[in-house]
C-alpha positions as CSV (number, residue, x, y, z in Angstrom):
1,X,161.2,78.2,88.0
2,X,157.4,77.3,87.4
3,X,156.7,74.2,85.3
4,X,153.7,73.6,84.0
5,X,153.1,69.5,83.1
6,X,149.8,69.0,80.7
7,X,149.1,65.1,80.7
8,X,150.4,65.1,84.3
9,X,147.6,63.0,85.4
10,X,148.5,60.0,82.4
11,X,151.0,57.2,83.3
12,X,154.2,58.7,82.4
13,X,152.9,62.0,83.9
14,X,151.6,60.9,87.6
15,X,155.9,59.5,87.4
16,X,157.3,62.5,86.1
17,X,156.0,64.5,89.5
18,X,158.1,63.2,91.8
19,X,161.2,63.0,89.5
20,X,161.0,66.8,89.1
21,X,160.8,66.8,93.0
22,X,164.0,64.7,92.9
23,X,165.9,66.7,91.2
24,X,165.3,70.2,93.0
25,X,161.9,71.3,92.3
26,X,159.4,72.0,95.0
27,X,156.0,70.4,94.3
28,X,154.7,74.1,94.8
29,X,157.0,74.8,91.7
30,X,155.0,72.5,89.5
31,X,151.4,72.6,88.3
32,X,150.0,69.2,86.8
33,X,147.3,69.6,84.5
34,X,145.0,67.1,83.2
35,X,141.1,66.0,82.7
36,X,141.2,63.5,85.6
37,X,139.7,65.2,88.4
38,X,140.2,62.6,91.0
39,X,143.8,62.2,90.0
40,X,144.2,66.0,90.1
41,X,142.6,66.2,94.1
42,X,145.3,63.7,94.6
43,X,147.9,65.2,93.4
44,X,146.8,68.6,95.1
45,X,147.1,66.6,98.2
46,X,150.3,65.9,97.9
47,X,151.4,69.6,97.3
48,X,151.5,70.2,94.4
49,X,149.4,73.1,92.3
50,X,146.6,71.7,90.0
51,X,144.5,72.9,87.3
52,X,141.8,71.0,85.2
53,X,142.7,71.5,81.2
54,X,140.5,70.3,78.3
55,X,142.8,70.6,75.2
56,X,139.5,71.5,73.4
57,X,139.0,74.6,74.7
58,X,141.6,77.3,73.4
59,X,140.7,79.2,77.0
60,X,141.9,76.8,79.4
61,X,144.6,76.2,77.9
62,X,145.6,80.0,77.6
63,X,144.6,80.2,81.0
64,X,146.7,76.9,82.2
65,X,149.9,78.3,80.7
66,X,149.8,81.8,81.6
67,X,152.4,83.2,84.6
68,X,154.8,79.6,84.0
69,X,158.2,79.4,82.8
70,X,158.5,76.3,81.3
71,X,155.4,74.0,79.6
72,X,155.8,70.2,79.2
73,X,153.5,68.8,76.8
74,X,153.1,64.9,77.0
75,X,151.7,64.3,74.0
76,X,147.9,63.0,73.9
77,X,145.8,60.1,72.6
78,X,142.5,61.4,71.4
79,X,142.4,60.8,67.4
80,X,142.8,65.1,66.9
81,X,145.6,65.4,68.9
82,X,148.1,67.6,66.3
83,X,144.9,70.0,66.9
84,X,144.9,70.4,70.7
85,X,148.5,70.2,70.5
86,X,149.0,73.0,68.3
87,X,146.3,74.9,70.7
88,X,149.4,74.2,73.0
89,X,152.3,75.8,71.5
90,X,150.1,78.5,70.2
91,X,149.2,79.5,73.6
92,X,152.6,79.2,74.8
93,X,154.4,81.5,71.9
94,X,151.4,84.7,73.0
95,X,152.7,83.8,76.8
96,X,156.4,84.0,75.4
97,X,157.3,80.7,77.3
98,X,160.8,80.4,78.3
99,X,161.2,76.8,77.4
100,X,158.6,74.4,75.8
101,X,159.8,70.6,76.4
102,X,157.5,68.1,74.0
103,X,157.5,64.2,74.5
104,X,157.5,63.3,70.7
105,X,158.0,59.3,69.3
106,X,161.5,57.6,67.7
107,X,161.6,58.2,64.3
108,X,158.9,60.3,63.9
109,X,160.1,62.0,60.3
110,X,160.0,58.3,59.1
111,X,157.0,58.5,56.4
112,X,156.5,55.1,56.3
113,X,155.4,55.3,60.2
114,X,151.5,56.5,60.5
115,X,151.8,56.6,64.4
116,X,154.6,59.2,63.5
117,X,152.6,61.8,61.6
118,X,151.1,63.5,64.5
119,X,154.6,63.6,66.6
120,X,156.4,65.0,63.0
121,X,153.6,68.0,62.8
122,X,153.7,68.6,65.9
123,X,157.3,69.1,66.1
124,X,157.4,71.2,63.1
125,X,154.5,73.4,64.7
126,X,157.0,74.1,67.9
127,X,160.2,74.9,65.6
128,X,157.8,77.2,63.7
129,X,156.5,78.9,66.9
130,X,160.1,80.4,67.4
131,X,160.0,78.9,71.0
132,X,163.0,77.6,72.8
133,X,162.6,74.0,72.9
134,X,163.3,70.3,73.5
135,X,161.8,67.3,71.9
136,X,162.3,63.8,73.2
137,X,161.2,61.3,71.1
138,X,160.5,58.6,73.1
139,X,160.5,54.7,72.0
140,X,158.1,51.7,73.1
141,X,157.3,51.2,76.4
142,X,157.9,47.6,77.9
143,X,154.4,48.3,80.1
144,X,152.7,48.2,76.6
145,X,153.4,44.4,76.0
146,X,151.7,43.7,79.7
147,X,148.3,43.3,78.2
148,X,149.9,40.7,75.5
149,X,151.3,38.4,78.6
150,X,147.9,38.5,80.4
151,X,146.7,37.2,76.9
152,X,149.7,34.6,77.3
153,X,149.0,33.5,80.8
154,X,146.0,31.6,79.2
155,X,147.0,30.3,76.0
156,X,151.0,30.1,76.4
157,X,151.1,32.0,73.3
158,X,152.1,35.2,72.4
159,X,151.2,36.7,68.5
160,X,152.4,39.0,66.9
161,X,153.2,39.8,63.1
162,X,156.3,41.4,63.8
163,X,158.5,38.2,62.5
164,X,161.9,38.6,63.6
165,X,162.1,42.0,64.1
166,X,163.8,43.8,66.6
167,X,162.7,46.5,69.4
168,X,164.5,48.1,72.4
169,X,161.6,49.1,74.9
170,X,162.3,50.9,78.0
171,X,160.4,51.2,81.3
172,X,158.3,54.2,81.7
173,X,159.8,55.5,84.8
174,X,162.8,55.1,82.3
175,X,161.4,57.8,80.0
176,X,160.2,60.1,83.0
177,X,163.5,60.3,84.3
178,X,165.2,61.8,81.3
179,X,162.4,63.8,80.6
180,X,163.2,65.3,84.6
181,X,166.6,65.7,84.0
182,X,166.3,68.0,80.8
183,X,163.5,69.9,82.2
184,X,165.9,70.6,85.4
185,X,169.6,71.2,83.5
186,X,170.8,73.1,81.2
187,X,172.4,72.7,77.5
188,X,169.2,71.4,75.8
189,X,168.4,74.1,74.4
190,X,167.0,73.5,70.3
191,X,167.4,70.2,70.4
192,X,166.0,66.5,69.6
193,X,166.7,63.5,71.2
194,X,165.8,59.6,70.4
195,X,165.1,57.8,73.5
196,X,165.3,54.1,73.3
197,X,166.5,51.0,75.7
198,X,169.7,50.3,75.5
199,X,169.0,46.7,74.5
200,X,167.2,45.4,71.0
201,X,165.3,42.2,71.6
202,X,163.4,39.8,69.3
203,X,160.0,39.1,70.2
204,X,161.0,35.7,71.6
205,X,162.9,37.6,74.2
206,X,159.6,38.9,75.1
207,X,158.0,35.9,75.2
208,X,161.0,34.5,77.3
209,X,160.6,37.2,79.6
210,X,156.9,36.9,79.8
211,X,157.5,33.1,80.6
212,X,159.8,34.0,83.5
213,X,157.1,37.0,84.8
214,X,154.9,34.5,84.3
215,X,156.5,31.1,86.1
216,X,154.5,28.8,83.3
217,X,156.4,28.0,79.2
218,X,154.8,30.6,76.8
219,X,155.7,30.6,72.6
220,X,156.3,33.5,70.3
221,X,154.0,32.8,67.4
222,X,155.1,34.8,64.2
223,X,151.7,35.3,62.0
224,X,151.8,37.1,58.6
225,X,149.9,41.1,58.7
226,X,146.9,39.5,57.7
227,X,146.6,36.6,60.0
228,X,147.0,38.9,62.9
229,X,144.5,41.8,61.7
230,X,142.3,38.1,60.9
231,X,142.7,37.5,65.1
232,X,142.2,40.6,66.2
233,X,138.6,41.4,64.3
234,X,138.0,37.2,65.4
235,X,138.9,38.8,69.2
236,X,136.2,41.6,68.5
237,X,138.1,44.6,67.3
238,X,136.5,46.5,64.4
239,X,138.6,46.3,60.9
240,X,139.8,50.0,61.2
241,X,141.5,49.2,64.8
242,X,143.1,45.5,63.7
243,X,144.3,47.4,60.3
244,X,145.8,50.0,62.4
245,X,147.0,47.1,64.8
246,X,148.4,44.7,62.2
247,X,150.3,48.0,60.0
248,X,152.3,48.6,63.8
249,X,153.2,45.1,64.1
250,X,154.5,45.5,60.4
251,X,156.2,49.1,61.4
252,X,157.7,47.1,64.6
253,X,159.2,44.2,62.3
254,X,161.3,46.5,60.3
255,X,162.5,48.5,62.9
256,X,160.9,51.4,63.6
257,X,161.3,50.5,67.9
258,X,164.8,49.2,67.3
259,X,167.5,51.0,69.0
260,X,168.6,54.5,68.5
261,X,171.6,55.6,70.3
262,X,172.4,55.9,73.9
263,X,170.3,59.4,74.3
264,X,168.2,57.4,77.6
265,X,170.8,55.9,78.7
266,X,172.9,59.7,79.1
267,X,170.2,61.5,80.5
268,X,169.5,59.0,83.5
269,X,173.1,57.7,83.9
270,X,172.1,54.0,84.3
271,X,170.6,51.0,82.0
272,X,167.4,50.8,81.1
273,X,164.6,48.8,83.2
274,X,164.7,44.7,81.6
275,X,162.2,43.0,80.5
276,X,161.4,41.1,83.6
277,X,161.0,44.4,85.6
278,X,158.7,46.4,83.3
279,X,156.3,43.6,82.9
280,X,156.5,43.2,86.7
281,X,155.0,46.1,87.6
C-alpha cells in the first residue's frame, strides 16, 4: 500500500504520520506532502518519503499523486480552497486512485453553516468523481479554544457569543487516530462519518476547564453577536473577519459543534481527550 497525505506538514497531519506507522504502515509506505519545506526535511529525516505540493499548480499535484494507492486530503485554509481541492480529486480520478479518504466538517450539508460550504462542494466533487471514498467530517478541535485561555489568563474572562449553547470538541490526536484507522482497515468503503467528542459541554465548562489549566478563577461572559463582532474590531480585527467570527459563535450556539454520534469514539476504541488535556498541550 502507498499512501499519499497532502496537508501532512499542518497540525493534524505532522500526527497522523506516526499513527499510520502504528497501525502497520512503514514510513517508506507514506509520502507527506505539504508547502513547509522545513517541516518536510524533517519528516524526510525521519523516513518517511516527501514531496513539496502547491495546490495551485495543477502539475504538482498530478505529479504528487501519480504511482500511490490511496490519497488523503486534509482539507486546506487558503480562502479558494474548493478550487485546489477539486484540482485534487481531479488528479486523482486520471490516476484512477484506489481510495481517496477526505477530512470534511460535522454537518457540512447544513445551509445555514458558511464554514460548511466548502467541505459540502467538496464532497459532492469526490462522489461525482466516481472514486472509492471516505469522508470524515470532523468536529471542533479543543486546541482551537487555547488561544481564548491565553486571552483568559489576563482578564479572567472568557467571551464568547455562543450563550448557552452546546459543543463536544475532541483532541486533535483524537481526530488523527480515526482518520489512521480507516485509512489502514477495511469496510469504509462509500461512506461518511460525523466525528465529534463524545461529551457536549456549555461554554462554562470551558471556562471551568480553562480555570483548572490555568490554576487562577476565570468567567464565561455570554455577549450578544454584535457585542462580540464590537470586541473583536475594538481588538483590531477588520469587520469582514469579526463578522465571520461573531456568525461562528452564532453557528456554535445553536449547535452546529454539538454531538453527533459515537462515530470517534468507534474508530479509536476509547473516549475522547477532556478538556483539561487538550488545552494542556
Amino acid at each position: 500500500m502507498s499512501v499519499l497525505v497532502i496537508g501532512a506538514t499542518g497540525a493534524l497531519g505532522r500526527l497522523l504520520l506516526p499513527e499510520l506507522q502504528k497501525r502497520g504502515l512503514g514510513a517508506a509506505d507514506i509520502t507527506a506532502a505539504g508547502r513547509n519545506q522545513q517541516v518536510l526535511d524533517a519528516l524526510a529525516a525521519d523516513g518517511y518519503r516527501t514531496v513539496r505540493v502547491d495546490l495551485d499548480d495543477a502539475d504538482q499535484i498530478r505529479g504528487a499523486v501519480a504511482r500511490h494507492d490511496q490519497v488523503v486530503l486534509i482539507s486546506g485554509k487558503d480562502p479558494h480552497r474548493l478550487q485546489q481541492h477539486r484540482a485534487v480529486v481531479d488528479a486523482a480520478r486520471a490516476a484512477e486512485v484506489e481510495h481517496f479518504f477526505y477530512t470534511s466538517g460535522v454537518r457540512a450539508d447544513d445551509p445555514s453553516f458558511a464554514l460548511g460550504a466548502d467541505h459540502k462542494a467538496t464532497e459532492d466533487a469526490i462522489k461525482e468523481s466516481g472514486l472509492r471514498y471516505t469522508i470524515l467530517r470532523n468536529g471542533w478541535y479543543i486546541e482551537n479554544y487555547i488561544q481564548a485561555m491565553q486571552g483568559a489568563a489576563k482578564t479572567g474572562v472568557f467571551t464568547a457569543a455562543v450563550g448557552d449553547g452546546r459543543v463536544a470538541p475532541a483532541g486533535r490526536r483524537d481526530f488523527a487516530e480515526a482518520l489512521a484507522a480507516v485509512v489502514t482497515t477495511d469496510g469504509h468503503e462509500d461512506k461518511n462519518y460525523s466525528l465529534t467528542g463524545d461529551t457536549d459541554y456549555t461554554y462554562a465548562d470551558l471556562a471551568d476547564a480553562m480555570a483548572k489549566v490555568l490554576g487562577k478563577p476565570v468567567q464565561y461572559q455570554p455577549v450578544s453577536a454584535e457585542q462580540y463582532q464590537a470586541i473583536l474590531t475594538g481588538a483590531g480585527l477588520d469587520e469582514g473577519t469579526a463578522g465571520f467570527l461573531a456568525a461562528l459563535d452564532v453557528n456554535m450556539g445553536a449547535g452546529i459543534m454539538a454531538y453527533a454520534g459515537d462515530d470517534l469514539t468507534r474508530h479509536i476504541g476509547h473516549r475522547t481527550m477532556s478538556l483539561v488535556e487538550g488545552l494542556s498541550q
